[in-house]
N, C-alpha and C positions, 0 to 999 in steps of 0.2 A: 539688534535688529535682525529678523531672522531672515537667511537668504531664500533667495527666489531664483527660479532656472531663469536661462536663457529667455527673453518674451520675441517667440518667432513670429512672422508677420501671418495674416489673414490672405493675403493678395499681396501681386505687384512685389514678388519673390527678386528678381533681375535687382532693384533698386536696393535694397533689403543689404542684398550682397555686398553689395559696394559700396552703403555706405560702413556698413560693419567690419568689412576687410581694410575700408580706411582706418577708420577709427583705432580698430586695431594696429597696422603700422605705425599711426603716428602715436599712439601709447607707445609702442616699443620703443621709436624710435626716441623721445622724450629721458625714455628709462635711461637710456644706453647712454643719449650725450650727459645729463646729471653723472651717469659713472662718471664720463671721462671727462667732469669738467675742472679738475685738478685740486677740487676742494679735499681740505682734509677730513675723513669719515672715519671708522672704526670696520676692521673686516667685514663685521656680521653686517652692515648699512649696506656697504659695497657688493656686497651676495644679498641683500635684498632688492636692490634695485636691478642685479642681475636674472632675479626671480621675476621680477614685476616684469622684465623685458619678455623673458620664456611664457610667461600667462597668456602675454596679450597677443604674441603668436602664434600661442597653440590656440587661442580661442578665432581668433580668425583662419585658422588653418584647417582646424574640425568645422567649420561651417563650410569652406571654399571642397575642402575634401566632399566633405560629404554631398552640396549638392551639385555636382559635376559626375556624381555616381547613380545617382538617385532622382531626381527633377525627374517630373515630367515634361517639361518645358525644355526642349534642346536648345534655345537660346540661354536659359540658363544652365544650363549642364555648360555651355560652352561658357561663358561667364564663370562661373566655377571654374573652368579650367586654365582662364588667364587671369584668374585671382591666386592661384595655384602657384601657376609661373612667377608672379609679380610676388609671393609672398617665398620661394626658393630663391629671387634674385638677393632680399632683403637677406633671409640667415644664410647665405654665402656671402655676402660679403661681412654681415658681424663675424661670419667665420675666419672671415680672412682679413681684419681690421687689426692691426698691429699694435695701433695705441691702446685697444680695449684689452688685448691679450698682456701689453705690460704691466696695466693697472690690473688685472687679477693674478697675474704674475709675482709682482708686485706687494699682495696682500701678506700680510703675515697671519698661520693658522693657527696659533699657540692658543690655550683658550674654547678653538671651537667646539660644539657640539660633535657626534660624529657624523648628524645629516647632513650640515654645514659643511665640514671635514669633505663628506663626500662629493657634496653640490661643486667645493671648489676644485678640488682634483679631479672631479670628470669634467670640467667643463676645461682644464688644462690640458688634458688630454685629446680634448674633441678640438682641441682649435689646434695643437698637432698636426689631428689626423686630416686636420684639414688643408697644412698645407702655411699656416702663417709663419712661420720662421725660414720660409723659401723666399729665394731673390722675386722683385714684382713680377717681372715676366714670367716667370712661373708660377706666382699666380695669378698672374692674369689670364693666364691656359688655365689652368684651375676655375676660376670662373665661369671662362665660357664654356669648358667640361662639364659642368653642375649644370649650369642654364640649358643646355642641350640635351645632357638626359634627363631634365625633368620634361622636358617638350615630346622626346622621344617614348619616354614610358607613357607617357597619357596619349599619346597614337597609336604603341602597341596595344594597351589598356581598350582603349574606342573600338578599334578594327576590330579585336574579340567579343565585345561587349556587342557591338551593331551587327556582326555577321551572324543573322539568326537566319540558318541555313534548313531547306526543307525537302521531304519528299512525297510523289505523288502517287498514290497507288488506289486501286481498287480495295471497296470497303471488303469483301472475305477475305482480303490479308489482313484483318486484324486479328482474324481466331486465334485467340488465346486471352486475348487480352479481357480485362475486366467491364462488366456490363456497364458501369457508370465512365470508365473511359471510352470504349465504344459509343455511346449515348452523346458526348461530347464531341466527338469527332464526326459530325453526320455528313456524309458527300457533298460536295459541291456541284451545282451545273453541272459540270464534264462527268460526273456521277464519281468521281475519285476525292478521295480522302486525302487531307493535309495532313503530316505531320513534323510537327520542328524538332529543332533540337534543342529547346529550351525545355527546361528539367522535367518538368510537370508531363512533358511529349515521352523524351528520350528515356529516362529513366524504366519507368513500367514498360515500354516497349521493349526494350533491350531488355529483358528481363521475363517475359511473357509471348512478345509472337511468336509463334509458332512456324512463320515463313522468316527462313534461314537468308536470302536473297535479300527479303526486305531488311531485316535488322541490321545485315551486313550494310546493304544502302546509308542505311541513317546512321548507323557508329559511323563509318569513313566521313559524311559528310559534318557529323561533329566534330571529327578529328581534323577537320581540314579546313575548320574556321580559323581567319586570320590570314588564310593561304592567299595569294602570294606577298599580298600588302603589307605584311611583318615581315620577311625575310631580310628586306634589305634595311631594317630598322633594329630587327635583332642583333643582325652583322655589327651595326653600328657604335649600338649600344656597348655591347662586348668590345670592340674595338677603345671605347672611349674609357671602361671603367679600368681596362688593362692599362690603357694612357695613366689614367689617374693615379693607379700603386705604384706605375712605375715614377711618376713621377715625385713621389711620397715616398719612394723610396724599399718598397715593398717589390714580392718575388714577384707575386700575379694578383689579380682579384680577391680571392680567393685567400691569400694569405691576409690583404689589409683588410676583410669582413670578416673574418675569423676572429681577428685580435681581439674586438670587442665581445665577442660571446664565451662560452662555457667551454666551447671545444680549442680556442686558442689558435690553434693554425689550422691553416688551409691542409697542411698534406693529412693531418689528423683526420677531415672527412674522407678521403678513400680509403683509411684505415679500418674507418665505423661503419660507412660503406660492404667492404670485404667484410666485415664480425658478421655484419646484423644476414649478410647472403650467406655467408655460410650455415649460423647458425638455422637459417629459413629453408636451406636448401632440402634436409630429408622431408620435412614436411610440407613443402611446397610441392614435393616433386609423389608422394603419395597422394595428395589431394590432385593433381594434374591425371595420376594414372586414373583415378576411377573417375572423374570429368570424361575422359579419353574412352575409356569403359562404356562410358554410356550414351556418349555420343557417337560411337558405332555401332550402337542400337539402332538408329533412325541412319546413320551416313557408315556405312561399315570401310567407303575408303577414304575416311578420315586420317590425316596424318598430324596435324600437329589443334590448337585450340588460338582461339584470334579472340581480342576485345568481342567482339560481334560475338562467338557462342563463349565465352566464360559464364557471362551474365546468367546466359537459359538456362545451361546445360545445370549450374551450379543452384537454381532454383529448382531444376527438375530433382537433385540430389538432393534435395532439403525436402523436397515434397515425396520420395518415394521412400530416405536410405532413414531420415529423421522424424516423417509424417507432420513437416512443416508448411504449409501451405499459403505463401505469402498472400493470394488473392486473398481467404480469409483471415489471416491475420490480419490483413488490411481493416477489414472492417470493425475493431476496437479502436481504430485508430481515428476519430473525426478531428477534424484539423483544430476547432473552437474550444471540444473538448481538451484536447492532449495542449493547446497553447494553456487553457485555465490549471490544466493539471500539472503543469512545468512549475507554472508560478505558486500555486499551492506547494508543492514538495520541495522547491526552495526556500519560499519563505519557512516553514517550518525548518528544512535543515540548520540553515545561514541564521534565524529569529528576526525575520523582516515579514514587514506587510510590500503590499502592492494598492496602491489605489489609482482606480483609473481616475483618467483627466480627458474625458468628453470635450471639455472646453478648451484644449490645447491647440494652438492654430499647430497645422501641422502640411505637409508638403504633397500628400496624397490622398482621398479618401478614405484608403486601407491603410492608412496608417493609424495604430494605436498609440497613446499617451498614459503610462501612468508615474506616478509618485510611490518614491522607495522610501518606505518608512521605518524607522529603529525606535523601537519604545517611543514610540508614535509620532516621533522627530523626522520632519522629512531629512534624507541623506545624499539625495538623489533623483534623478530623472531618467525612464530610459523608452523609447520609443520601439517598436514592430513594427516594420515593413519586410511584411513574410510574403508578398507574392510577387508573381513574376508582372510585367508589363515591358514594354517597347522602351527602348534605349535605359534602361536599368541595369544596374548591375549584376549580370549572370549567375554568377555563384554565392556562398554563405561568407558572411563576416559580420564581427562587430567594428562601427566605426564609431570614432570618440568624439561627440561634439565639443562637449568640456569638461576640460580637464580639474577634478574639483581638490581646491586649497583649503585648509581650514581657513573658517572664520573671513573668506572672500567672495568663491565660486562653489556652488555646485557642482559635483560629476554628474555628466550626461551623455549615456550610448546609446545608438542605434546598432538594432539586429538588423541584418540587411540580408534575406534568402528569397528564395524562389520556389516554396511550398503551393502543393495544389490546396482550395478550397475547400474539396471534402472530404475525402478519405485518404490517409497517409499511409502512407507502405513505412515497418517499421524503421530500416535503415532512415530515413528522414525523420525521423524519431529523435534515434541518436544523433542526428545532423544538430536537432533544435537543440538540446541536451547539449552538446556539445558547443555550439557558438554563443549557448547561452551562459554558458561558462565564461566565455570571455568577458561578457558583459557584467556578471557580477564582479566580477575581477575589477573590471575599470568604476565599478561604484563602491565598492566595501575598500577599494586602496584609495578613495580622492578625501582622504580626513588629515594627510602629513599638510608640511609648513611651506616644501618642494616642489615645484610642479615637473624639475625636472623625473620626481621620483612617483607620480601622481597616477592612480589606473594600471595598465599592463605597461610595465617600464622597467622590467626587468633582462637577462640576457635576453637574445632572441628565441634561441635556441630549447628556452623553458617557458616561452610563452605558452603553446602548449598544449604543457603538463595538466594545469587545473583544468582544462576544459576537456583532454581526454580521461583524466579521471570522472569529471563529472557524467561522462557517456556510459558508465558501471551503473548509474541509476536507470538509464534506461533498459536495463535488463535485469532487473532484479522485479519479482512476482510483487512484494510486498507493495514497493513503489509504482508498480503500473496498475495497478488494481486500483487507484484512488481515485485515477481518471479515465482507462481504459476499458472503455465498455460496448458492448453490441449496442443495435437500433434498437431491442428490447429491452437493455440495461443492464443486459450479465456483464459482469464483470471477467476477465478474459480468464481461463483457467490456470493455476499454477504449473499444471501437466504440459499445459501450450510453451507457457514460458520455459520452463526447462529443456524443453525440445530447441524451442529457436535457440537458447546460449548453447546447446550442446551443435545444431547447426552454424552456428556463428562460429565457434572454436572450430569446425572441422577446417574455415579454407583459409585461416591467418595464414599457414604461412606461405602460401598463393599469392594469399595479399601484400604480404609479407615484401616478398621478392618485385613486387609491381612495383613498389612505393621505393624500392632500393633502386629500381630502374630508374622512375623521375630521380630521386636523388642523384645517382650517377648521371645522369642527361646534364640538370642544374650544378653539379659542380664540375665536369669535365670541358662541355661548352663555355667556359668561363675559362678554363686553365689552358685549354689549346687550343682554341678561337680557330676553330678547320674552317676550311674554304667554301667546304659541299657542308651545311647542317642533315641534310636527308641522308645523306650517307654516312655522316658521322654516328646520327641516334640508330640508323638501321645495323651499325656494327657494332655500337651499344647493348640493342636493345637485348641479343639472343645471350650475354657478358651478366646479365642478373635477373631480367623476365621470365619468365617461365612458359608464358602467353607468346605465338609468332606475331609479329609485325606485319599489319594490314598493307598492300604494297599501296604505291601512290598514296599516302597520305603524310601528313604533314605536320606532328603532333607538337613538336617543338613552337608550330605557327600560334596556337591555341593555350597555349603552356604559361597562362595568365601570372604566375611566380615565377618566372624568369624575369618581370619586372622585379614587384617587392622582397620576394626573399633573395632574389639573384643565385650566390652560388651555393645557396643556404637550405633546400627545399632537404636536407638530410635531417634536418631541426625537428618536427612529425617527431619522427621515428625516434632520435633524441630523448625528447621530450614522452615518447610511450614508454622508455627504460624508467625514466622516475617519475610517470603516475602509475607505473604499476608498483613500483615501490609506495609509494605514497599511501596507495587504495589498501597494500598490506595493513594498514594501520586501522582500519576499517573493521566493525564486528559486522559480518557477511550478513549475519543472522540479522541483524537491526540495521539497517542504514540509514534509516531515517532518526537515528537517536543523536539527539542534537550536542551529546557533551565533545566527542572527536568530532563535530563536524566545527564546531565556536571553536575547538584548540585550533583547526584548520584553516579557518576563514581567519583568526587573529594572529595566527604566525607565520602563514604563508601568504596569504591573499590580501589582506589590509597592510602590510609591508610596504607595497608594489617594489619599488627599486631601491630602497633605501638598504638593501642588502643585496650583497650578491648570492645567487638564487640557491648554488649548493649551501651559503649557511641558511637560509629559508629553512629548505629540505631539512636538514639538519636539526634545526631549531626545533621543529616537529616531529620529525622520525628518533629523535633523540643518538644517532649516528649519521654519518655522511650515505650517502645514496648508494647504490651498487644494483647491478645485473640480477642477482639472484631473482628475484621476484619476476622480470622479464624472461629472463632464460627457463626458469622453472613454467611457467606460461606457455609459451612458443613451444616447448618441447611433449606439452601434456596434449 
């Protein structure tokens, strides 16, 4: 019987929720007491039904996640959010359930497969890390630790997501900007212009006005979303996950999120930290002089460069040093176009169709549906919700509805960004290019037996990899030409293209040094939990930035991976060592030539966890990963 996705509801989404988040606990909960009902099984019975418990929570987990992010509906978004809670109370305590940990304890593995093999010694290890071979009262702290920062991350999470912070200004402050976002912004009454700071606003702004004053305006008031309503939840939060290593028996945070990825310990990210800044340092600091350069052209007692003019000055330098001209760039770029053109040059590379599904209920108007097809075999489902709207989630991600089992479930992901409707400025390009990665990832890996291993389930730290590799097609001529084209239908020129990568290459390692800064913020805030965060990141910031620190703001407040990745946000950059590795393997000349891209999608991507990620790497590069490829990059 061939499977069928998820069947979401039409209407009356609130009820939908609840009872499906039932449904799913009491599956799990079913699963779990059979384990431990003292019958005698065989290993592989006993890790099945430990399977059957993992399904039915991640399938009610991708549903509560996702629409607590996404609903239009804030009584469901909130809904979402205490099915959330109700569904973290459940896997802490199977985490922290003694009997169920002796009966896989218990199991003997002699015999097993090596995914099996795998299934049971990670999940010996996660009941560990969790805390089950501690006296009760420890873990009963332990629980109400878990319970509490799942409550707290979804209030840091809200307060960023809801704070769409604005400012008001006269329409001739927009000179510079483009005719179709001028056109969209038309005055109000008071004859003054709104603009936000949600992407579609900020973006091209900080990028184009021309009034220095105003952009500054609108960066600080991005920067300072969250302000002050996170600070004392951030405290918090950091204070709790310290509780938790230490109570587990670890140095700091830092050390026990470590253990489970690629890099192994905590002191190892200031190590990578310190590589990746030094290495970024000569050329971070060349592309800062001629910024400096030229923005004492227009300000001659310029001393240092702030978020607010990085943006302009580094556009104006693409447009005078490179002959890049993002405004018309822009225009190959229509949002319909470049979404059909993504999925064309996928399905080609990867050998999948895409069919849309008009008749899919779905949770927003602008939301699209289609079916992932393999030799004409649906494989998969994965939904589009690319624009922005009121209490949605701000920034780009793939989120997992379900997680696909052979022969059970389907895999199904949601893109979730906040693209304008008609012309895209290329970096949002690569944005799409880029998340869109993740989401084949979580459909080409849902075919194993594992749901532990199911979609993107690999280290953290190499999540990633496949989706910044896959941002190299967005700048390759051959690949944008398929879909990129003016209002008249030329196709964008090669000569164009070559300019933008050679403008792209000039300010990595700017970039470079920004992203080591977040990195440093997310893993130091975690290891010495200061008193003052404003003062902490502002003696941070000048320690790997390259860019000064905008006074009175608050960026930590906004700093939305201080949740999820915690003291991890160094993983990026991680993860850019070995796709640039990876993309070596690549004939530059052909990209679109589907024999390395099938090696790639079958030995790295269809995997998902059922290996650990450097043999992936390996499996395909035919040696272990290494710098070279990065270094040689960053330094050209």
């Amino acid at each position: 019987m061939p499977l069928t996705p998820l069947a979401l509801p039409d209407s009356d989404w609130a009820t939908y929720a609840d009872v499906h988040v039932a449904a799913g606990l009491a599956a799990a909960r079913a699963a779990l007491d059979q384990l431990a009902d003292g019958s005698s099984r065989t290993t592989l019975a006993a890790l099945q039904l430990w399977n059957d418990s993992d399904m039915a929570l991640s399938t009610a987990s991708g549903l509560a996640n996702l629409l607590a992010q996404v609903h239009p509906d804030v009584a469901v978004r909130t809904s979402g959010e205490n099915a959330v809670q109700e569904l973290t109370r459940f896997a802490t305590e199977r985490s922290l359930d003694r009997g169920l940990y002796d009966v896989l304890a218990g199991l003997d593995p002699t015999g097993l497969g090596p995914d099996a093999a795998r299934v049971l010694g990670h999940s010996l290890r996660d009941f560990r890390r969790s805390g089950v071979d501690r006296d009760e009262a420890t873990r009963e702290r332990l629980r109400a630790i878990n319970e509490r920062m799942t409550v707290l991350g979804q209030d840091f999470a809200r307060n960023i997501r809801d704070d769409v912070r604005s400012i008001r200004i006269a329409p001739e402050r927009l000179a510079g900007l483009p005719e179709d976002y001028v056109a969209a912004h038309p005055p109000g009454e008071d004859g003054l212009v709104t603009i936000t700071t949600d992407y579609p606003d900020l973006l091209p702004f900080r990028s184009f006005a021309r009034d220095g004053a105003a952009r500054r305006e609108l960066v600080i008031a991005n920067l300072n979303r969250g302000w002050p309503q996170n600070d004392p939840i951030l405290h918090e939060l950091l204070d709790l996950r310290a509780e938790q290593a230490d109570l587990l028996g670890y140095a700091d945070w830092p050390d026990y999120d470590a253990e489970v990825k690629m890099i192994r310990e905590g002191a190892a990210i200031a190590d990578f930290v310190d590589r990746i800044s030094q290495l970024a340092d000569a050329p971070g600091r060349r592309v800062l002089a001629v910024l400096l350069e030229r923005a004492r052209v227009e300000d001659p007692g310029i001393e240092a460069l702030t978020a607010a003019e990085s943006h302009y000055y580094s556009e104006l330098i693409r447009r005078e040093r490179f002959d890049v001209d993002a405004q018309h760039v822009r225009t190959f770029f229509d949002f319909a176009k470049t979404r059909d053109g993504l999925l064309e040059v996928t399905g080609q590379l990867f050998g999948i169709e895409y069919a849309a599904r008009p008749d899919a209920s779905v949770w927003h108007p602008e939301v699209a549906a289609y079916d992932v097809l393999r030799d004409g075999e649906p494989i998969g489902r994965i939904y589009l919700d690319l624009h922005p709207r009121e209490g949605k989630f701000k920034h780009a991600a793939q989120f997992s509805l379900v997680s696909g089992v052979a022969g059970r479930t389907l895999p199904e992901g949601v893109l979730v960004c906040n693209f304008p409707t008609g012309l895209m400025e290329h970096f949002e390009v690569t944005t799409f290019f880029h998340e869109f990665g993740h989401l084949l990832h979580h459909i080409l890996a849902g075919a194993g037996e594992w749901v532990a291993f199911s979609g993107v389930a690999t280290e953290w730290d190499f999540v990633e990899a496949p989706s910044q590799m896959l941002e190299e097609w967005a700048w390759d001529h051959a690949v944008l030409s398929c879909f990129a084209t003016d209002a008249d239908g030329r196709a964008i020129p090669a000569e164009l293209v070559a300019k933008m990568v050679a403008a792209h290459e000039f300010g990595k390692g700017l970039q470079a040094r920004t992203q080591m800064f977040f990195a440093a913020v997310s893993y130091y805030l975690h290891r010495d939990r200061p008193a003052d965060h404003d003062a902490f990141v502002a003696d941070i910031q000048p320690r790997f930035d390259l860019l000064q620190r905008l006074p009175e703001t608050h960026f930590q407040a906004s700093f939305g991976h201080l949740d999820g990745y915690t003291s991890a946000y160094y993983t990026y950059m991680w993860s850019l060592v070995i796709a640039k590795d990876l993309f070596a393997a690549f004939d530059r000349a052909d990209l679109l030539d589907p024999e390395v891209a099938a090696r790639y999608r079958d030995r790295v991507l269809a995997p998902g966890g059922s290996k650990d990620a450097a043999d992936l790497v390996a499996d395909f590069l035919g040696r272990p990963y290494s710098f070279e490829a990065f270094g040689a990059w960053l330094a050209r």
